[in-house]
C-alpha positions in Angstrom: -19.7 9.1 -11.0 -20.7 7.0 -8.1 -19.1 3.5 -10.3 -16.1 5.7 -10.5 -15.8 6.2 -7.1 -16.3 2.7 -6.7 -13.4 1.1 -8.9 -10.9 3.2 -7.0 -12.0 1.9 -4.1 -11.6 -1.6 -5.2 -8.3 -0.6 -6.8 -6.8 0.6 -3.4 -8.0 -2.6 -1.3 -6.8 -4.5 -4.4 -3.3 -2.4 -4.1 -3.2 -2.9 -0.4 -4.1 -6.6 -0.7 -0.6 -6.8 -3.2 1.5 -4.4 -0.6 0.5 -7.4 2.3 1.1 -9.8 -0.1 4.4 -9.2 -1.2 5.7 -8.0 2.6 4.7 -11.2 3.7 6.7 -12.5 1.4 9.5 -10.9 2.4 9.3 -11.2 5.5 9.1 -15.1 5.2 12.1 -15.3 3.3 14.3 -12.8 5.5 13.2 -15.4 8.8 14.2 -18.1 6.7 17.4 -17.2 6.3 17.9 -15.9 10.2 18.0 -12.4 9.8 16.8 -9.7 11.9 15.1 -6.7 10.7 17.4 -4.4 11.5 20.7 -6.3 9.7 18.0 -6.7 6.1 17.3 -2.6 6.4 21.2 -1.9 7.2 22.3 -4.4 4.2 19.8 -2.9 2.0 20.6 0.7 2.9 17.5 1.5 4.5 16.3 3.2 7.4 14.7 0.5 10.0 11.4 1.8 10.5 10.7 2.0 6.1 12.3 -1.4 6.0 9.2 -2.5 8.8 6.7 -0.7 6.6 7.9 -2.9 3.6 7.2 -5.9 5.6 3.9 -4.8 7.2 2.7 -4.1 3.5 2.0 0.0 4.4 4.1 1.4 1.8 4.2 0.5 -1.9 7.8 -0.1 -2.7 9.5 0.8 -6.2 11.0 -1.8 -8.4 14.0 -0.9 -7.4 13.7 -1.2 -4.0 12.4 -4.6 -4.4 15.5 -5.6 -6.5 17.7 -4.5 -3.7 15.3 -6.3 -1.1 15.8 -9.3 -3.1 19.7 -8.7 -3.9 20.3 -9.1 0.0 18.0 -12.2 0.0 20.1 -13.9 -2.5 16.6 -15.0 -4.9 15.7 -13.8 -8.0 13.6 -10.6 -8.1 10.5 -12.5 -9.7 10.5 -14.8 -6.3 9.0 -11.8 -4.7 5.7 -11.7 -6.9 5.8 -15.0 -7.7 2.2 -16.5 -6.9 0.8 -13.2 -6.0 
């Protein structure tokens, strides 16, 4: 029971390493292209402060919400876990 316990542990820092991950990511992308936090979450429909815990990797966004995050970037959806 105790290497039970174990794996999920490593599965949460591994999930919480991917979360960073792919909010860095998209964070990068959304400076790159000169926009401000607040106009990404109003294009993509989202209330600023869950936008910000996109970015900060502290939520695990859907699919779905990634497709719209990358929608409003103008990249393909795959960009966003490319080399993750």
């Amino acid at each position: 029971m105790t290497t039970l316990l174990y794996k999920k542990q490593s599965y949460m820092s591994e999930k919480e390493l991917i979360q960073k991950a792919i909010g860095k990511k998209i964070k990068e992308l959304r400076l790159a292209k000169k926009i401000s936090q607040q106009d990404m979450a109003a294009y993509c429909n989202f209330e600023t402060p869950n936008y910000c815990r996109i970015e900060s990797g502290r939520t695990n966004p859907t699919l779905y919400t990634l497709y719209v995050i990358a929608k409003n970037l103008q990249i393909p959806l795959c960009e966003l876990v490319a080399e993750i």
